[in-house]
C-alpha positions as CSV (number, residue, x, y, z in Angstrom):
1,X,0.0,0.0,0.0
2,X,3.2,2.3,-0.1
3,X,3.9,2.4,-3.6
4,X,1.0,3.3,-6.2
5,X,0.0,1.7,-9.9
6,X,0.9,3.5,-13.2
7,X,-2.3,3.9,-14.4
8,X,-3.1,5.1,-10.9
9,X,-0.6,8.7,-11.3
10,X,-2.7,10.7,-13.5
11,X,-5.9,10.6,-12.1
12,X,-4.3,11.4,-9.0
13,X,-2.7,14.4,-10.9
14,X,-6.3,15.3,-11.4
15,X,-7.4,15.5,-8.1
16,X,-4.3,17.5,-6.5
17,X,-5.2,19.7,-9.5
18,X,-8.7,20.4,-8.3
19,X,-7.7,20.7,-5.3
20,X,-5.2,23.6,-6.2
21,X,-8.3,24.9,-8.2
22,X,-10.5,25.3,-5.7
23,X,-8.0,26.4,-3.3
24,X,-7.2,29.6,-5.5
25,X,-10.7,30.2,-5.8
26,X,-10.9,30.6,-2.0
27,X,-8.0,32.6,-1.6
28,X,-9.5,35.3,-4.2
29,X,-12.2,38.5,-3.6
30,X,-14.4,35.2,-5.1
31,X,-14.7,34.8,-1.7
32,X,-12.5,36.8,0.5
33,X,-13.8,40.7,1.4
34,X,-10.8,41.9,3.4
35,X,-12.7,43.2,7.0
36,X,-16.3,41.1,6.4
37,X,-15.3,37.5,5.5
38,X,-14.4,35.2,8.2
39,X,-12.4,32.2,8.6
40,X,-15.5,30.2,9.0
41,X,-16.9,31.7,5.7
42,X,-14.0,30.6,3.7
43,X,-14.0,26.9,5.7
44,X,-17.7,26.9,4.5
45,X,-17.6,28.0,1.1
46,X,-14.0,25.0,0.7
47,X,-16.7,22.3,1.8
48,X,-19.4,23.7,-0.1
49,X,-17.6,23.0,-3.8
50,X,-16.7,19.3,-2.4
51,X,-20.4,18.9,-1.7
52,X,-20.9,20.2,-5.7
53,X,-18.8,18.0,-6.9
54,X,-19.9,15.1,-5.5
55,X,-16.5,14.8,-3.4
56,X,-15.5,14.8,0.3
57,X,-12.8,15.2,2.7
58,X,-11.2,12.9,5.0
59,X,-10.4,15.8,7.2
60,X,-11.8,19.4,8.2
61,X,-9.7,21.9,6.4
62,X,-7.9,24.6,8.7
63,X,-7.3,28.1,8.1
64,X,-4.5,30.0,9.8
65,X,-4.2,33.6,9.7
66,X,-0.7,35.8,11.1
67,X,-0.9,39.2,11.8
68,X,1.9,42.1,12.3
69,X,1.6,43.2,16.0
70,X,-0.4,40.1,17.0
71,X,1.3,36.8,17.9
72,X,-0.2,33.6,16.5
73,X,-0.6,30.9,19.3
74,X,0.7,27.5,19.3
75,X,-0.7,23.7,19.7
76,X,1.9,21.8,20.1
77,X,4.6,23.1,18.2
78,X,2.7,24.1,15.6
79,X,0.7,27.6,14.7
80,X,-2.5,27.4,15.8
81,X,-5.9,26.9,13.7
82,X,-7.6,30.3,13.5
83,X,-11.2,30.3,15.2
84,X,-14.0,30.2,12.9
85,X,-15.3,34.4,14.0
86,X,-11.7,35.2,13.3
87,X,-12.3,38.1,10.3
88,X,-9.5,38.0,7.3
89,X,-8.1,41.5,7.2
90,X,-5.9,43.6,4.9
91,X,-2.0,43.2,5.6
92,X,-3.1,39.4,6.6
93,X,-1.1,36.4,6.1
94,X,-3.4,33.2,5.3
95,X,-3.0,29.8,5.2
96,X,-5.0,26.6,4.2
97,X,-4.8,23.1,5.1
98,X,-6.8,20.7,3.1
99,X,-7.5,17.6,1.6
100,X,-10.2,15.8,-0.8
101,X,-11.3,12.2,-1.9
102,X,-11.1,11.1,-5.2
103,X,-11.5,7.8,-6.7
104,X,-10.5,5.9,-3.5
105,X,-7.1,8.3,-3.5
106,X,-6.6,11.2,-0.9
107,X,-4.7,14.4,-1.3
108,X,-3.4,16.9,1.1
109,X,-2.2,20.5,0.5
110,X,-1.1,23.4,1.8
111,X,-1.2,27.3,0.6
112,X,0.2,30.6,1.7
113,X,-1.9,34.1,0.7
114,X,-1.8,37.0,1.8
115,X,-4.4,39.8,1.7
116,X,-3.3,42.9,-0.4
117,X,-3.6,46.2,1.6
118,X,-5.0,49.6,0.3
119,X,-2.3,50.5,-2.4
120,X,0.1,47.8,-3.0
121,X,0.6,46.2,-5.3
122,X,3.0,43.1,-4.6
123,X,3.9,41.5,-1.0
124,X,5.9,43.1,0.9
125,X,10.0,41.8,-0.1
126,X,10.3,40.1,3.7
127,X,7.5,37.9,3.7
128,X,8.7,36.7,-0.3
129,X,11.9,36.1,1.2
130,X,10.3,34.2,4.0
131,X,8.5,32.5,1.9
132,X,11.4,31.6,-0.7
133,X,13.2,29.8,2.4
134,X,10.5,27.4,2.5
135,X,10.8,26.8,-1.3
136,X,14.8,26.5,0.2
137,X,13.6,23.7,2.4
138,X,12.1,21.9,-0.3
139,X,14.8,21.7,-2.6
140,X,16.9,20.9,-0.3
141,X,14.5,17.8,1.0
142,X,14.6,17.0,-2.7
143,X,18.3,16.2,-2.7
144,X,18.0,13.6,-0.4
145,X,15.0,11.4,-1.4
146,X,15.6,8.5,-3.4
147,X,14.9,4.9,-3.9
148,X,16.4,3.1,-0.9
149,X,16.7,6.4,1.7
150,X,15.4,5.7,4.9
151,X,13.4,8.3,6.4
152,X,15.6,9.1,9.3
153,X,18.8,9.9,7.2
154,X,17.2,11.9,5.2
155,X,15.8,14.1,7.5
156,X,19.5,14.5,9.5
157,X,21.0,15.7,6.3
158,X,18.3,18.0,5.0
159,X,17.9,19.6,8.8
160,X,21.8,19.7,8.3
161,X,21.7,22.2,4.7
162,X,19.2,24.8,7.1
163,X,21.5,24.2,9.9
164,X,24.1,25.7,7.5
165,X,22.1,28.1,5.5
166,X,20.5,29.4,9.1
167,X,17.1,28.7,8.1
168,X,14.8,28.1,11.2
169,X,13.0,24.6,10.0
170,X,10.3,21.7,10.8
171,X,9.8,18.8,8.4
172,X,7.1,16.5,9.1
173,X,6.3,15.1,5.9
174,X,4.6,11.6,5.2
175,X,3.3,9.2,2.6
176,X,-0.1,9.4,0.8
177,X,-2.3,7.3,-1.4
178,X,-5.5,5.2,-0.6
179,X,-5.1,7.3,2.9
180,X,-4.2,11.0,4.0
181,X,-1.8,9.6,6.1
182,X,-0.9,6.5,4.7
183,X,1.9,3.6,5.0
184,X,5.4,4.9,3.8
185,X,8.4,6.0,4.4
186,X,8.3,9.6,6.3
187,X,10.4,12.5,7.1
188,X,9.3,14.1,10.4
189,X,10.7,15.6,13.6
190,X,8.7,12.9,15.6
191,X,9.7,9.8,14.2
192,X,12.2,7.5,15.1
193,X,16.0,8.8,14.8
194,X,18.9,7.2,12.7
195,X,20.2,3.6,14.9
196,X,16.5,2.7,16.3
197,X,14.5,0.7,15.7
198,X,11.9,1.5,12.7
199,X,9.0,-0.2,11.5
200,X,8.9,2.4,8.0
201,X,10.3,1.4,4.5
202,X,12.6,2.8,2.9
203,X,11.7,4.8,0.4
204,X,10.7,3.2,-2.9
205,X,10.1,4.5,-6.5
206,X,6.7,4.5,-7.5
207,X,5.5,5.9,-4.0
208,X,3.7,9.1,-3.1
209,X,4.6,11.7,-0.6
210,X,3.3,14.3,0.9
211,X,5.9,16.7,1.1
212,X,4.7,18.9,4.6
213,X,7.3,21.5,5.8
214,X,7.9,24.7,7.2
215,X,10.4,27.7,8.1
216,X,10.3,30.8,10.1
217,X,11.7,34.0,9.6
218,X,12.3,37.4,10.7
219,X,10.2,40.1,8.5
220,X,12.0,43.3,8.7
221,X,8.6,44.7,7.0
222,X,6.9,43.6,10.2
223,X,9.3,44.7,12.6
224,X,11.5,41.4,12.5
225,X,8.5,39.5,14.0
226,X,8.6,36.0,12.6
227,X,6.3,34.3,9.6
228,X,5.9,30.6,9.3
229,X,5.2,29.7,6.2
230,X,4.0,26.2,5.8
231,X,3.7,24.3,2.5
232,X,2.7,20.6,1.3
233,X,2.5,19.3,-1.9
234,X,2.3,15.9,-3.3
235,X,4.9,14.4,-5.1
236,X,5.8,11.0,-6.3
237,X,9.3,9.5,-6.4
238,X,11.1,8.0,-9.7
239,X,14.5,6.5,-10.5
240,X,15.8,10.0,-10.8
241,X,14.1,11.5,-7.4
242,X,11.4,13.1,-6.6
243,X,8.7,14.8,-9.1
244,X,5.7,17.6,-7.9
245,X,2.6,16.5,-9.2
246,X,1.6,20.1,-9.8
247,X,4.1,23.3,-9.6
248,X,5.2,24.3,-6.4
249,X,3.7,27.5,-4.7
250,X,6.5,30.1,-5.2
251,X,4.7,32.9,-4.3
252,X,1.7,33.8,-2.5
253,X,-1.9,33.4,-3.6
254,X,-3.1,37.3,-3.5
255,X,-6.2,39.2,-5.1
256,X,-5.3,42.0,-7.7
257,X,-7.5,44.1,-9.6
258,X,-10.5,41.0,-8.7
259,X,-8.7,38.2,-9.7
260,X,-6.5,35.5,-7.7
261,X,-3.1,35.5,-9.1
262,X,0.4,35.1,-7.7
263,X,2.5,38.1,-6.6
């Protein structure tokens, strides 16, 4: 159940690609008045297009929202989900966590926005550059997967590269298929370390990740308060490494001039 069939790839392509679909949609003045819509209201309107379609979920997608000037709690070691009343405001940074059904396959993905304020045009330079660590992260994850890598090792060297690069980091990512969470090799702060006993594959071509990370960093634009920015993509691993089933989010989802685009 770690690895997947052939024929099985690209209607899973499919499905992450309607997931990024609906996921822009939700991100954009579609849906999102800066100062009226809530977190609740954009949770609503997500589930709402996997009841039109006929889909479902096989979990409750979370919203997270950071703020200059107000710190984001934590559960765990993670940012906190953002209560439903919260309202999305200008200058806001968002983030969605979801996942949908689809032909007995699951997907799970991640996305960064943030909400334009009166007069600009582009986000601000820090919070690119906060966000083009994470894309840092993932390439460097990237460089370490292969057929035959054990989870453990590769997490070691890739925490080693932000070690070096002094890129605060978390990697948590894990396998995906017939399950959101499914049997496979992983790459996450929690599991076992290199020497112990493990009862995870290595990793082995044909199999599907979910690729969850994040990094934190300093935003001069925000008064060097910290941004996480947390991705997850799915991606499948060949002979030659790793492959994204859809591009990569290298920027964030914003709205300009009523339309989602990327900026």
């Amino acid at each position: 159940m770690d690895t997947r069939l052939p024929d099985e790839l690209e209607h899973y392509r499919k499905a992450v690609e309607l997931t990024e679909v609906i996921t822009r949609r939700a991100f954009s003045n579609e849906v999102i008045t800066p100062g009226k819509t809530t977190v609740g209201d954009v949770r609503y309107w997500w589930l709402q297009q996997m009841n039109n379609k006929g889909l479902n979920t096989w979990f409750h997608p979370d919203l997270r929202v950071q703020r200059q000037n107000q710190e984001t709690g934590k559960t765990q070691q993670f940012l906190s989900v953002a209560d439903e009343s919260v309202v999305i405001q200008r200058g806001d940074v968002i983030h969605i966590d979801c996942g949908l059904n689809y032909l007995g396959l699951s997907t799970d993905w991640q996305k960064m926005g943030y909400v334009l304020r009166n007069g600009e045009k582009h986000v601000p330079a820090g919070l690119q550059r906060a966000l083009a660590n994470t894309n840092k992260l993932q390439d460097a994850l990237f460089t370490h997967i292969k057929p035959g890598a054990w989870g453990y090792d590769v997490y070691d060297a890739t925490m080693a590269d932000m070690k070096a690069a002094g890129i605060e980091a978390m990697i948590y990512s894990h396998s995906i298929g017939n399950q959101g969470h499914g049997l496979g090799a992983a790459v996450d702060f929690r599991r076992p370390v290199a020497g112990a006993v493990s009862y995870e594959p290595p990793f082995r071509e044909g199999s599907y990740t979910s690729i969850e990370l994040n990094t934190s960093t300093p935003v001069a634009e925000w008064g060097g308060q910290k941004v996480t920015i947390m991705m997850e993509d799915d991606a499948y691993l060949t002979k030659d490494g790793m492959k994204w089933f859809r591009p990569r989010q290298t920027s964030f989802l914003c709205d300009s001039v009523g339309r989602n685009a990327n900026c």
